[in-house]
Every structure is written in C-alpha cells, then in structure tokens.
NUDREN-60838 format. One record per residue: residue in three letters; chain; x, y negated, z of N, C-alpha, C, CB in turn. Coordinates in Angstrom, 1 decimal. Atoms other than C-alpha are relative to their C-alpha. Glycine has a CB too. Layout:
<nodes>
ALA	A	X	Y	Z	X	Y	Z	X	Y	Z	X	Y	Z
...
</nodes>
This chain:
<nodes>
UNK	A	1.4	-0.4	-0.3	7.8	-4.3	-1.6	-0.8	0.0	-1.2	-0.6	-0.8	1.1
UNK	A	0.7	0.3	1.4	6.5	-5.8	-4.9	0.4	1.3	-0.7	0.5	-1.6	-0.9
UNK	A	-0.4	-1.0	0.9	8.2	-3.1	-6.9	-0.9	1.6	0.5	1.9	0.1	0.2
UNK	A	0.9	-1.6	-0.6	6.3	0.3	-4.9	-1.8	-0.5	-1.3	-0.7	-0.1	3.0
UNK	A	1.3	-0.1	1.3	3.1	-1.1	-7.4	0.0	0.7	-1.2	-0.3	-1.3	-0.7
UNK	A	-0.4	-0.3	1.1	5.1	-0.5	-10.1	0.4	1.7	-0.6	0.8	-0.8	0.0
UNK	A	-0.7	-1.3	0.3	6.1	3.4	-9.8	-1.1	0.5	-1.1	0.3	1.2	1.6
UNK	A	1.2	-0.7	1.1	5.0	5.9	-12.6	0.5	1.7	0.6	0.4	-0.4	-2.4
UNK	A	-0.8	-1.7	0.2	5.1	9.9	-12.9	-0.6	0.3	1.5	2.3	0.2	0.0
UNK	A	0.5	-1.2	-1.3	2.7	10.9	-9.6	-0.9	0.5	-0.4	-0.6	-0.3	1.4
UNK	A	0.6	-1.7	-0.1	1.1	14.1	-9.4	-1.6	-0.5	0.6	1.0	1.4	1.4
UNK	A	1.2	0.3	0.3	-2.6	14.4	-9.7	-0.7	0.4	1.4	-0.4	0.6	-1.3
UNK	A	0.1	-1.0	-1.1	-3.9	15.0	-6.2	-1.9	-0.1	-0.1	1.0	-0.6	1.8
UNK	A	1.1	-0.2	-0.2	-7.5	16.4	-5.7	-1.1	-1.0	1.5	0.4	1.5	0.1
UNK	A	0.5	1.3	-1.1	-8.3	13.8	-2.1	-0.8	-0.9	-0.9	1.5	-1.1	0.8
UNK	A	0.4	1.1	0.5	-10.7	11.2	-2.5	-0.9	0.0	-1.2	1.1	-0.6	-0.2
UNK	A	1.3	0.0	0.9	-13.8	10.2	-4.8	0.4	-0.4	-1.5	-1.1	-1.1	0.7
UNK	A	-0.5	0.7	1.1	-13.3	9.3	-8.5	1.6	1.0	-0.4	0.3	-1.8	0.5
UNK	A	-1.0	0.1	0.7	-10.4	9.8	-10.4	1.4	-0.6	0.6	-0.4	-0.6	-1.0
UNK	A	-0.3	0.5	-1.3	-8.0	9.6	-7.4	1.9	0.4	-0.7	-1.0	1.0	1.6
UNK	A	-1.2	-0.4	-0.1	-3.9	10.0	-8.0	1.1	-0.2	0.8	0.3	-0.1	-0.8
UNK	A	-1.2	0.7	-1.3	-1.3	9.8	-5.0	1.3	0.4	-0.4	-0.2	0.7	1.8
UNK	A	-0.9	0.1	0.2	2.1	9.8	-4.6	0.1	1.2	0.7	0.7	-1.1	0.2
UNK	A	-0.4	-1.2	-0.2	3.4	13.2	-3.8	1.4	-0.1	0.9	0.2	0.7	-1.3
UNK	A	-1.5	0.3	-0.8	5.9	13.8	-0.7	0.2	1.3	-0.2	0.1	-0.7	1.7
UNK	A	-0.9	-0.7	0.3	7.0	16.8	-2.4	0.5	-0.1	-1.2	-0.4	1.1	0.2
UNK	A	-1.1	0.4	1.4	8.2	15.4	-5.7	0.2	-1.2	-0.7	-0.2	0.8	-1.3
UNK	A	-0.3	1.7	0.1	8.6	11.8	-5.0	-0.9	-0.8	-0.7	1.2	-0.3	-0.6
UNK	A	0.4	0.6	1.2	7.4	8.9	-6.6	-0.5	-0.6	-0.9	-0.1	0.1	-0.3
UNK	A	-0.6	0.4	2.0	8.9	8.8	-9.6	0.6	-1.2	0.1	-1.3	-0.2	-1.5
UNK	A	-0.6	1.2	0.4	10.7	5.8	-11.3	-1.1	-0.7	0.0	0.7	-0.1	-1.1
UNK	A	0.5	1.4	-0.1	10.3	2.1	-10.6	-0.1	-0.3	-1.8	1.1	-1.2	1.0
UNK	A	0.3	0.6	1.2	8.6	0.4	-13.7	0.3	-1.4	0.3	-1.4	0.3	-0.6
UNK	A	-0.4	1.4	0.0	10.4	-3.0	-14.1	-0.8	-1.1	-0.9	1.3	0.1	-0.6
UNK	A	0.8	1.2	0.5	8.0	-4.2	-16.6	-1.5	-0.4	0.5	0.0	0.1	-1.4
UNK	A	0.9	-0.1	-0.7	5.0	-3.8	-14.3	0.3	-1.0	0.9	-0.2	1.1	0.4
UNK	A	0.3	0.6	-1.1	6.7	-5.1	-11.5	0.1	-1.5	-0.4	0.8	0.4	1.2
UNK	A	0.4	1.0	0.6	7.2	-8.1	-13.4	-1.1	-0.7	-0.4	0.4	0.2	-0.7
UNK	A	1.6	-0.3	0.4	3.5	-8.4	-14.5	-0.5	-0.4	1.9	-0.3	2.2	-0.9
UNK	A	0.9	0.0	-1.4	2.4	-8.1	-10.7	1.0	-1.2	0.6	-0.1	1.8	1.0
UNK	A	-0.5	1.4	-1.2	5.1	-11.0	-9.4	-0.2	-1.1	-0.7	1.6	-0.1	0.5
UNK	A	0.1	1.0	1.1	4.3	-13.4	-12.5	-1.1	0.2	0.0	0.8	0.0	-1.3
UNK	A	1.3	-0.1	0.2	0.6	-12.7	-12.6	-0.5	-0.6	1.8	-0.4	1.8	-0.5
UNK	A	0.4	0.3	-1.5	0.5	-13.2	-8.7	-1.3	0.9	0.9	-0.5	-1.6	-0.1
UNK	A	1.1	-0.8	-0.3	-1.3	-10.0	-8.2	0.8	0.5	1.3	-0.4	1.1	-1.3
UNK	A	-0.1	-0.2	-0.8	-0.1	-9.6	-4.9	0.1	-1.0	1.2	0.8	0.8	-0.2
UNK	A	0.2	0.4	-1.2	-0.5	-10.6	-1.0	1.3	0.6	1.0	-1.5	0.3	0.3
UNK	A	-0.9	0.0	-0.7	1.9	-11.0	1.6	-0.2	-0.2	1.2	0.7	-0.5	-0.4
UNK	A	0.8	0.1	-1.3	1.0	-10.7	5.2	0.6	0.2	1.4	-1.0	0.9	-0.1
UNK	A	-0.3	-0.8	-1.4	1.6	-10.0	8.9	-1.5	0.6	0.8	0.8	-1.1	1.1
UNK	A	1.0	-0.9	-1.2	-0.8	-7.7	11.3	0.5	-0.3	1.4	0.0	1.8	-0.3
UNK	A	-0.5	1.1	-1.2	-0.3	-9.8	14.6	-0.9	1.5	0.9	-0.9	-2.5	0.2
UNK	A	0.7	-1.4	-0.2	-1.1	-7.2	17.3	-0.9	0.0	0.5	0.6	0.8	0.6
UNK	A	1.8	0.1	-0.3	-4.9	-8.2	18.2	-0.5	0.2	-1.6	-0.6	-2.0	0.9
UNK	A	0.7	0.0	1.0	-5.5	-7.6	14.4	0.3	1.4	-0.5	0.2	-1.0	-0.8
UNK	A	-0.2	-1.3	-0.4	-6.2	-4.4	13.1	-0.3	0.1	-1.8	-1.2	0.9	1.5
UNK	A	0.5	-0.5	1.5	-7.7	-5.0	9.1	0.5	-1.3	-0.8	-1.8	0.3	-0.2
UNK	A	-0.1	1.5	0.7	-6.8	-7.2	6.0	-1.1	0.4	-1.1	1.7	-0.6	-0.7
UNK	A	1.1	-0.1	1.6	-9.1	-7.7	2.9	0.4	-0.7	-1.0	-1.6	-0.6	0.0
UNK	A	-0.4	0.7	0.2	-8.2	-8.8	0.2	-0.9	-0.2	-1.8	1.4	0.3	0.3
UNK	A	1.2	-0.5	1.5	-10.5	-8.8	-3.8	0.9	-0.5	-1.0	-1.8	-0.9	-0.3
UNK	A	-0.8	0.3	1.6	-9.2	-9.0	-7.5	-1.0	0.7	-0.9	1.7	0.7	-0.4
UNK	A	0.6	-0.4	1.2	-10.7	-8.5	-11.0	0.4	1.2	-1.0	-0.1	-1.0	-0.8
UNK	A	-0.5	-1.0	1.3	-10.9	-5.8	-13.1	-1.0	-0.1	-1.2	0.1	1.7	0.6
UNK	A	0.5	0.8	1.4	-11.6	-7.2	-16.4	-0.2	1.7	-0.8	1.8	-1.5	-0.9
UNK	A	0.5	-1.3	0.8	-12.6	-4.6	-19.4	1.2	0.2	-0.7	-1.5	-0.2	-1.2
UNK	A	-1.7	-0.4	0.6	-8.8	-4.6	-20.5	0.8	0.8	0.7	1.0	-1.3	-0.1
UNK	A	-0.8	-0.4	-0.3	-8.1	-3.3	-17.5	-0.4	1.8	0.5	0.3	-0.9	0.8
UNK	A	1.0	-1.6	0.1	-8.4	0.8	-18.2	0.7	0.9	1.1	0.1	1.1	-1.9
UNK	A	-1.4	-1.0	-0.8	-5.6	2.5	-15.3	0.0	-1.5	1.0	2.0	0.5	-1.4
UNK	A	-0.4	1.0	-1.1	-5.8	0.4	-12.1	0.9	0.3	1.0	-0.9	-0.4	0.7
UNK	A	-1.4	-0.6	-1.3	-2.6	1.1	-9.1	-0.5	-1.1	1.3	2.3	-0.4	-0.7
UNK	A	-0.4	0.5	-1.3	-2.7	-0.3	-5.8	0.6	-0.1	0.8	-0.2	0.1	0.5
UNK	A	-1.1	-0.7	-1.0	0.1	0.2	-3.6	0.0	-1.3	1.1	1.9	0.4	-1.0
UNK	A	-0.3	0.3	-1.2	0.7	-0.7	0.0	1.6	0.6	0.4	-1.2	0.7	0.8
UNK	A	-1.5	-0.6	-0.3	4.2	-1.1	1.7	0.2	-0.8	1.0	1.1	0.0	-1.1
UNK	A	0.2	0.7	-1.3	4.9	-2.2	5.2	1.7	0.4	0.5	-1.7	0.6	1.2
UNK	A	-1.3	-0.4	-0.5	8.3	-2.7	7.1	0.4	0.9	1.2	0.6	-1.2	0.3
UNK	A	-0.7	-0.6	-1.2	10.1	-0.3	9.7	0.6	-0.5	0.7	0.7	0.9	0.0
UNK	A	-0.6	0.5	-0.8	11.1	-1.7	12.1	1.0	0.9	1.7	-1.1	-0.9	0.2
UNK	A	-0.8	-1.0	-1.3	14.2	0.0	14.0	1.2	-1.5	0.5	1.2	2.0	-0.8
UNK	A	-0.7	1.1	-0.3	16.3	-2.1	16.3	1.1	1.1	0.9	-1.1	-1.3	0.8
UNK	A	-0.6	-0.7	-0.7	19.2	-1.5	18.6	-0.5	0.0	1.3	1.2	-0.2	-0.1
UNK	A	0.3	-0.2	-1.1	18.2	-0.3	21.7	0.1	-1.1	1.1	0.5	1.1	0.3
UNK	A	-0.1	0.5	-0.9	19.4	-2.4	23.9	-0.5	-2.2	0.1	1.6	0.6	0.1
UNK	A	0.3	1.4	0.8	18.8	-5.8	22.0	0.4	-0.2	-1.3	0.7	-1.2	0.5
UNK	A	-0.3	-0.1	1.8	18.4	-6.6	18.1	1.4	-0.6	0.1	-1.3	-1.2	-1.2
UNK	A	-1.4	0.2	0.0	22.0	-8.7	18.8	1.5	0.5	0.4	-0.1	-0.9	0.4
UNK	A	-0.7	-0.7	-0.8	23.9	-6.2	20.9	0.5	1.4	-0.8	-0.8	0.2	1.3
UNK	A	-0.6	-1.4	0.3	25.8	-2.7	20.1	-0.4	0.8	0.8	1.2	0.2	0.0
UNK	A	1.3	-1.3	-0.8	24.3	0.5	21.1	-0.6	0.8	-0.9	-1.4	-0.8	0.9
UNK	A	1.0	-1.0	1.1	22.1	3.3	19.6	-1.2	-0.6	-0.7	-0.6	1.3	0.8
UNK	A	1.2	0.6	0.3	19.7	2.5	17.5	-1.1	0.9	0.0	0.1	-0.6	-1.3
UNK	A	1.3	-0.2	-0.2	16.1	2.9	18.4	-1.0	0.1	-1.1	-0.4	-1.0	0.7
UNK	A	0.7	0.4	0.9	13.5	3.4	16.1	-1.7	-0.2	0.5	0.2	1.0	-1.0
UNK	A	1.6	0.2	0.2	10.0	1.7	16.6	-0.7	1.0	0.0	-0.4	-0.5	-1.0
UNK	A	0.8	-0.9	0.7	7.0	3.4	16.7	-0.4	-0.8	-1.5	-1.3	0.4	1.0
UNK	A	0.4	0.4	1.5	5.9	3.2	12.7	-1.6	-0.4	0.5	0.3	1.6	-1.3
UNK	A	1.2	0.2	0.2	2.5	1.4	12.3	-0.4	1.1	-1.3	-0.2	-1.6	-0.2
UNK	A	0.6	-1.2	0.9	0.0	4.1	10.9	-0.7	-1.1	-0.8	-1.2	1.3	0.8
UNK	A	0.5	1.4	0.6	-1.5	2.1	8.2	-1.1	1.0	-1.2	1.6	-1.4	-0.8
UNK	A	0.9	-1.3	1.1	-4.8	3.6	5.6	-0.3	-1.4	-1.0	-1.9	1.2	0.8
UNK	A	0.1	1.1	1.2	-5.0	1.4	2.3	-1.3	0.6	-0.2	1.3	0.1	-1.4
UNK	A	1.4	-0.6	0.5	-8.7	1.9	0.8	-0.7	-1.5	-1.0	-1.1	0.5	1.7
UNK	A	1.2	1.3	1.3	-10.4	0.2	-2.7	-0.9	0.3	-0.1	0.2	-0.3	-1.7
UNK	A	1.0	0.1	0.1	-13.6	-0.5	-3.1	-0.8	-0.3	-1.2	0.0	-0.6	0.6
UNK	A	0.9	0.7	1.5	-15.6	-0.6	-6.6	-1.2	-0.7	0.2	-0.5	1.2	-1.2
UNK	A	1.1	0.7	-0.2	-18.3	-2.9	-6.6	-1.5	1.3	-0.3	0.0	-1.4	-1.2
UNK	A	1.0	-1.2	-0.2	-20.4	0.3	-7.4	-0.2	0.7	1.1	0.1	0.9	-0.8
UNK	A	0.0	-1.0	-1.0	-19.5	1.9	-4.2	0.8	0.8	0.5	-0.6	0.7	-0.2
UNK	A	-1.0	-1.0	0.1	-16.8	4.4	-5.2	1.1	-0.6	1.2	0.6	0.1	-1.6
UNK	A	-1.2	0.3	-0.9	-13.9	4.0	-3.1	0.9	1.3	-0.1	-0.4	-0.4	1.6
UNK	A	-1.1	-1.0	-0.1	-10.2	5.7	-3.2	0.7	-0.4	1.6	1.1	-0.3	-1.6
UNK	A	0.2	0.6	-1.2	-8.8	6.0	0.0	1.6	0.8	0.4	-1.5	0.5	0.9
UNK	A	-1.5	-0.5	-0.3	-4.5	6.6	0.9	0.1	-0.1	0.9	1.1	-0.4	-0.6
UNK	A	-0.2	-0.1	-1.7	-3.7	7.5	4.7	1.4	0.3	-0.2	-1.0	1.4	1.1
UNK	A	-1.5	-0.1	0.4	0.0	7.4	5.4	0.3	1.1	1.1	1.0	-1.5	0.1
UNK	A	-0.7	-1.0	-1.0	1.8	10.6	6.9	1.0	-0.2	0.7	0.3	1.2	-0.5
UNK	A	-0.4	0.6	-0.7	3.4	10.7	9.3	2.2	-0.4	-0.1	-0.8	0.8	1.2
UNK	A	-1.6	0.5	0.1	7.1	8.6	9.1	-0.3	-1.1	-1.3	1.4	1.7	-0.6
UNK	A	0.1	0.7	1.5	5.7	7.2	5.8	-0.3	-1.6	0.2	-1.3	0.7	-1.0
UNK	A	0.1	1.0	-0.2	5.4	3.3	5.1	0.0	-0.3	-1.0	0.6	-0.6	0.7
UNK	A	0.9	0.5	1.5	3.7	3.4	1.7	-0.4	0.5	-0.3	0.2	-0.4	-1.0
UNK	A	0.9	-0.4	0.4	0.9	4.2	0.1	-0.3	-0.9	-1.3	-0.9	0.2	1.1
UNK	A	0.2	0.3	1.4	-0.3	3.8	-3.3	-1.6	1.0	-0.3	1.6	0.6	-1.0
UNK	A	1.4	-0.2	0.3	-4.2	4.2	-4.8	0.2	-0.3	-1.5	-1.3	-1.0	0.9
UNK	A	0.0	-0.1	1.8	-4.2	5.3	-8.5	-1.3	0.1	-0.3	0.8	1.4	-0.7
UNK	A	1.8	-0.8	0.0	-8.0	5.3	-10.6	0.1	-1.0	-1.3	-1.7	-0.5	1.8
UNK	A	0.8	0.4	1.1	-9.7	4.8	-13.7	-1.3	-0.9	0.6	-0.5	1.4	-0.8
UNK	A	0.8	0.1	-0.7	-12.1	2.2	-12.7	-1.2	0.1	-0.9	0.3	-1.1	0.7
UNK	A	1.0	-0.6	0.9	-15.6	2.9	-13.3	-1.1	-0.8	-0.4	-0.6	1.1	0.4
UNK	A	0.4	1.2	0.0	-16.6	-0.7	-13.7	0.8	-1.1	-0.2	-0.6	-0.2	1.0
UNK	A	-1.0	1.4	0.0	-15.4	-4.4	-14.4	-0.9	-0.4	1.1	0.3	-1.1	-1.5
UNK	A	0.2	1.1	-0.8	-16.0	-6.7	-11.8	1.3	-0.3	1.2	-1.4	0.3	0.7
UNK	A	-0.9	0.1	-1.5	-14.4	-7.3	-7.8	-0.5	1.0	0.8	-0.2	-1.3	0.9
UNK	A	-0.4	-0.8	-0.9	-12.9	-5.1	-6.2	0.6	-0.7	1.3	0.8	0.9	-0.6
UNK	A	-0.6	0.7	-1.2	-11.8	-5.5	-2.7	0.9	1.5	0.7	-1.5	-0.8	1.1
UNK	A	-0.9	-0.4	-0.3	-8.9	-4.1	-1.2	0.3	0.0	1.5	0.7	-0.4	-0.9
UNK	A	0.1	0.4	-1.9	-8.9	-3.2	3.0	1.1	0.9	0.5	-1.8	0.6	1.0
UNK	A	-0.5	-0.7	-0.6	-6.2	-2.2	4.9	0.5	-0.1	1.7	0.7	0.1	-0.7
UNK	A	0.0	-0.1	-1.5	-6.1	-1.1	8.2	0.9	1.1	0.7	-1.5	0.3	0.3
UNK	A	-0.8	-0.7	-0.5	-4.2	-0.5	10.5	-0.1	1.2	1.6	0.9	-0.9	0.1
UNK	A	0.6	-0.7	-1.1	-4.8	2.9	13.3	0.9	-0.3	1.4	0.1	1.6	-0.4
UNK	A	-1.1	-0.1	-1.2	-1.7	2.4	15.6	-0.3	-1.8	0.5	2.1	0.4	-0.7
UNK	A	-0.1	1.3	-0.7	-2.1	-0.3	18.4	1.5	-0.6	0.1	-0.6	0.2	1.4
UNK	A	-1.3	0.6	-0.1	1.6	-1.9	18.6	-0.2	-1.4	0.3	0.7	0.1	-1.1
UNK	A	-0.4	1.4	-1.2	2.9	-4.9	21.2	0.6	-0.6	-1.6	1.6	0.3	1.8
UNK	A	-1.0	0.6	0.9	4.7	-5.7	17.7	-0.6	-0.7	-1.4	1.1	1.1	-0.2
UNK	A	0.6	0.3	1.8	3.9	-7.4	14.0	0.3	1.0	-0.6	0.6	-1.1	-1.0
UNK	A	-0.2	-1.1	1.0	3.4	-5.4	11.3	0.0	-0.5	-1.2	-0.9	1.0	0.0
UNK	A	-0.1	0.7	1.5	4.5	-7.2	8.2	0.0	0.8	-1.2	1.4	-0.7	-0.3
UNK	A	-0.1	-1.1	1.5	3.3	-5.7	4.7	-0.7	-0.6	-1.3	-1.0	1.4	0.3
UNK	A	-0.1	0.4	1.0	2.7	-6.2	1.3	-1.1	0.6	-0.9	1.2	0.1	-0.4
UNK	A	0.6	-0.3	1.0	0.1	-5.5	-1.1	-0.2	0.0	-1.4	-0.4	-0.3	0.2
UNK	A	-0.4	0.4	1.3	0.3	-5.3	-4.9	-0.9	0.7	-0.6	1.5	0.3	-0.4
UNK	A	0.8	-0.4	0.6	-2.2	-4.6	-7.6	0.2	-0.1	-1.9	-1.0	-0.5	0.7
UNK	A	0.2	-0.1	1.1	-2.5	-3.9	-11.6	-0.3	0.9	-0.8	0.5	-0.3	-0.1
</nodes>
C-alpha cells in the first residue's frame, strides 16, 4: 500500500482546483519509485487504518515545509473477495462489494485537490504544487455503506 505514494509518469488531468495531476486509467500509473517509497516508510509519512462500518471519514494533517516544491498523496484500500460459501471452504469465489472511497487535500489557504475512485478502482492518488507551507489536512471518505471493514492506507510526500 506504502509503495502506490511512490508512482511517477501520470498524465496531467484537467479535474480539480490548482495544479491537479491524477493517475490515468488509460495509460496506467507508471513505475513504482523505490526511493520515495523508502522516504515515506522511514520518514513515517503515512497512516494506517480501518473504516469500521458506522464510520464514514478519516483526517489526517502533515507539513509542507518550503523544501517541499511537488507534493503526492495517494490512497489505497483492500478488496476484499472471499469464497462464497465461507472464507475457509471451496467454492466460487465472490467478490465483495468494493468500498467507493474519495481522497481530498486541503491547503491551509483553501485550495483543495480532490480524487474520486471509479468504479472497480481501490486507489487514488492527489498530485500538486503546493501554494503554501504550512498544514495540510488530508480527508477521506468513504460513499458506500458496507456491513464490512474497510482497511486502507494513506501515504504522503
């Protein structure tokens, strides 16, 4: 999950306020950066969580210092498919409904970039020049009600 922070090489998409870049589900993406994700699991720039199913948002804040000129965000949450009949048993396998999940940063000025996941998807990523140092805060929420947890991961740098 830590490693989706780290991708490089997405396409520049027009969505969203600011200086906005998503990941493209028509030309992937791109390659994992190993020395990023490094950086974000030794820096401790990420959170690790469950969404219990009476909860619907997390929050989470970090700094963006004047060193930092290219900020990423990425969101990544598990699928959960089981076998139909019982996770220990043989049989077809089922697939869950997917939790719909919308990642969204916040600049202390106001701005906000904002990644909605389509549908099958179970990651999202918020690219941006930020247009300020201070705290940012980081909210993700989830649209789909589910009887089930929704364990996911947050990562920033």
């Amino acid at each position: 999950i830590l490693l989706v922070g780290a991708r490089h090489k997405e396409t520049v998409s027009a969505s969203g306020s600011g200086n906005n870049i998503a990941m493209s589900r028509d030309f992937g993406a791109g390659m994992l950066d190993a020395k990023n994700a490094r950086y974000v699991a030794n820096s401790s720039r990420y959170r690790a969580s469950t969404m219990t199913a009476n909860v619907t948002t997390f929050t989470q804040t970090f700094t963006v210092s004047s060193s930092d000129n290219f900020t990423r965000v990425s969101l990544a949450w598990l699928r959960n498919n089981r076998v139909s009949t019982s996770p220990h048993q043989s049989g077809s396998v089922a697939s869950s409904e997917i939790a719909k999940m919308t990642l969204t940063v916040k600049a202390p000025n106001g701005t906000t970039w904002t990644s909605s996941a389509q549908s099958g998807d179970s990651v999202q990523l918020v690219a941006f020049v930020p247009p300020q140092t201070g705290t940012y805060t980081i909210t993700v929420t989830r649209s789909t009600e589910l009887s089930t947890n929704t364990h996911f991961a947050v990562s920033w740098y």
